[in-house]
C-alpha positions in Angstrom: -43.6 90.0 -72.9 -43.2 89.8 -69.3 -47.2 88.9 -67.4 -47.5 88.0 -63.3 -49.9 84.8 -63.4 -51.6 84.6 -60.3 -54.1 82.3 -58.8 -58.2 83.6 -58.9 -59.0 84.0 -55.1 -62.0 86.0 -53.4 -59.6 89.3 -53.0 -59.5 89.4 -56.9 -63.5 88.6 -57.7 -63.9 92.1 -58.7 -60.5 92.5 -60.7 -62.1 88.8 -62.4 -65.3 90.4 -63.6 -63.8 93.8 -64.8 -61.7 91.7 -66.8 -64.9 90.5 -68.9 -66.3 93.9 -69.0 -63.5 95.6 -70.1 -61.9 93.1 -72.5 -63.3 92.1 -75.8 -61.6 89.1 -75.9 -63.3 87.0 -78.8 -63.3 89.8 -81.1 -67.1 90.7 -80.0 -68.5 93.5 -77.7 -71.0 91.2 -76.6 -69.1 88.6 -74.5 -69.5 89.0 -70.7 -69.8 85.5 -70.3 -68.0 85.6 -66.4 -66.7 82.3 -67.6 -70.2 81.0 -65.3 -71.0 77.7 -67.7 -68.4 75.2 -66.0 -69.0 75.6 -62.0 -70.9 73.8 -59.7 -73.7 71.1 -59.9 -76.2 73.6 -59.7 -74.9 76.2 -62.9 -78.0 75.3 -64.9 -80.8 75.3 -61.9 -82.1 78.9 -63.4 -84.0 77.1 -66.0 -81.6 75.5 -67.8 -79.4 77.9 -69.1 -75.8 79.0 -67.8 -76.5 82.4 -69.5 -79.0 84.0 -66.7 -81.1 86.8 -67.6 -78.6 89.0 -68.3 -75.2 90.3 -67.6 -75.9 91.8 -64.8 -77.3 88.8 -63.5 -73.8 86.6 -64.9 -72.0 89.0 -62.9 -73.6 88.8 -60.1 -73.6 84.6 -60.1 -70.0 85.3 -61.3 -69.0 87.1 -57.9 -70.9 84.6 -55.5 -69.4 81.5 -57.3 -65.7 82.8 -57.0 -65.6 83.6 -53.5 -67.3 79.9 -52.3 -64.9 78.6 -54.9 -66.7 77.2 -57.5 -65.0 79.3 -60.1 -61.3 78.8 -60.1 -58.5 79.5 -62.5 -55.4 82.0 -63.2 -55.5 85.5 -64.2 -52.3 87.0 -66.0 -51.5 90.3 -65.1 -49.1 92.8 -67.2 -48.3 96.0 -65.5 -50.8 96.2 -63.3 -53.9 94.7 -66.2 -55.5 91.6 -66.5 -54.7 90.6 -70.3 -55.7 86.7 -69.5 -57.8 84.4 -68.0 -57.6 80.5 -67.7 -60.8 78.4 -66.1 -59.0 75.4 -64.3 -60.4 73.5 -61.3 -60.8 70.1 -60.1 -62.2 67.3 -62.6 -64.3 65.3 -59.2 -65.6 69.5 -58.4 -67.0 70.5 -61.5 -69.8 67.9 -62.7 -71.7 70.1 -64.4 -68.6 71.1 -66.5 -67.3 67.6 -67.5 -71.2 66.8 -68.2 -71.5 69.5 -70.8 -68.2 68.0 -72.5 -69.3 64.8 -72.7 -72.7 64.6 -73.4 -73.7 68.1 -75.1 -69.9 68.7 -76.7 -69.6 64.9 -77.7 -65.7 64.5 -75.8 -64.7 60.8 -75.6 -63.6 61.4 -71.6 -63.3 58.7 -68.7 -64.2 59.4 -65.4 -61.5 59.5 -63.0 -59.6 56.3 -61.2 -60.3 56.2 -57.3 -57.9 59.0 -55.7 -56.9 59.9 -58.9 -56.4 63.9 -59.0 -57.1 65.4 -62.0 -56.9 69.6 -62.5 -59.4 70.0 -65.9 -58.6 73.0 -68.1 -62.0 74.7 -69.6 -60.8 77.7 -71.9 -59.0 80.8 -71.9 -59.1 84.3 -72.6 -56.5 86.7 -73.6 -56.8 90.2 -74.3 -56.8 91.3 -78.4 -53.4 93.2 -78.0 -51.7 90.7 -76.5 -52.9 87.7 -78.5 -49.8 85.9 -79.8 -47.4 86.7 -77.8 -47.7 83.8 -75.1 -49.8 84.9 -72.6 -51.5 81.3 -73.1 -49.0 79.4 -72.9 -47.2 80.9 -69.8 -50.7 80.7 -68.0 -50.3 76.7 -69.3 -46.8 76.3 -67.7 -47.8 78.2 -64.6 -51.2 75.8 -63.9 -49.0 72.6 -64.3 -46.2 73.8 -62.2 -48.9 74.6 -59.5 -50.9 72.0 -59.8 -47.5 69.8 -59.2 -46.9 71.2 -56.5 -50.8 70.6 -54.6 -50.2 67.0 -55.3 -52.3 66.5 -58.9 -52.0 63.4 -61.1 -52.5 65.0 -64.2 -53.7 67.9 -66.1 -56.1 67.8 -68.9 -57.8 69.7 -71.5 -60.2 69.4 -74.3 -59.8 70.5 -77.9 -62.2 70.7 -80.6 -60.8 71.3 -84.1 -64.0 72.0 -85.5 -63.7 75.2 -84.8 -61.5 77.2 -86.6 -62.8 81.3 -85.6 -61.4 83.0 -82.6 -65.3 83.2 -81.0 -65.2 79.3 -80.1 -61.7 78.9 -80.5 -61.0 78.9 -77.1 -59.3 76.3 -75.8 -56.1 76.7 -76.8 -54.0 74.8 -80.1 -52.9 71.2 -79.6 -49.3 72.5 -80.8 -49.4 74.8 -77.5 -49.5 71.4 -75.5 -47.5 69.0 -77.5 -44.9 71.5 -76.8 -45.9 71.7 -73.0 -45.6 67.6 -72.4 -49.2 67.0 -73.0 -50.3 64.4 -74.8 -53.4 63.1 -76.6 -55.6 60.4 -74.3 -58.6 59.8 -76.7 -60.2 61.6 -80.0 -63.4 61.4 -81.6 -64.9 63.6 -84.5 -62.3 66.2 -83.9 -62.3 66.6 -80.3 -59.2 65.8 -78.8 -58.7 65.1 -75.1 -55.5 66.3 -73.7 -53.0 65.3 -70.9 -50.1 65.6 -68.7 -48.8 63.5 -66.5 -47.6 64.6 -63.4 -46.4 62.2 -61.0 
């Protein structure tokens, strides 16, 4: 299967939250999450909650954050559709994000060295007829290769093998980046921190 991954900008904000509205991608008809929980110091100022008031509202916070850049990430395309999503931005930009991991999700993760560069991985989302076919992985390749090339140390991503139903499992196998050079950094209770070196 042949998919075009290219990099979330502004331009695409609307193509991004179709892509939630559209495609039921844990098996539910519920989940228009926007992908709104890992952005920004500021993602749980309405209260406490990442989940707003509604999916309107999600959608709305959704289209603001991507085009000042809080949400970041790659969508596949495949002839002309979005069929995946990956949320990957900057470990030092997303406090919030790496917070939640740590303290509420129970990761073992370090903070980063001084001038260390560190692109995170939060989750993916692939489309139900094209699950298993790759889309994940080529989304994977394509983030590294990229994040190479702007000058990141590493790449790293968090896996929790607690969870074993497609609704939370979300993150991707740790097969998918054994094969893809990653390896593990730390583990605790079944959550595995993931990376790649890249320099």
């Amino acid at each position: 299967m042949t998919v075009e991954i290219r990099k979330l900008t502004p331009a695409l904000a609307e193509d991004y939250a179709r892509f939630f509205e559209t495609t039921h991608h844990y098996g539910r008809d519920d989940t228009r999450c926007y992908c709104v929980t890992w952005c920004g110091d500021n993602v749980y100022d309405n209260g406490g909650s990442h989940w707003y008031d509604s999916p309107d509202e999600r959608r709305a916070h959704a289209i603001q954050r991507v085009k000042d850049g809080d949400i970041q990430g790659y969508l596949a395309y495949h002839e002309g559709e979005i069929v995946g999503w990956c949320n990957a931005n900057t470990k030092s930009d997303c406090k919030a994000g790496v917070n939640y991991i740590r303290n509420e999700a129970g990761f073992p993760l370090d903070e980063c060295r001084e001038g260390e560069k560190v692109k995170l991985i939060f989750c993916y989302a692939v489309a139900p007829k094209v699950q298993r076919k790759g889309v994940a992985t080529e989304l994977l390749q394509f983030i590294c290769q990229d994040a190479a090339a702007e000058g990141y140390d590493c790449v790293e991503t968090y896996i929790n093998s607690q969870f074993t139903d497609p609704v939370h499992d979300y993150k991707g196998p740790l097969a998918m980046y054994e094969k893809n050079g990653f390896t593990v950094r730390a583990e605790r209770d079944g959550k595995t921190v993931v990376r790649k070196a890249l320099k």
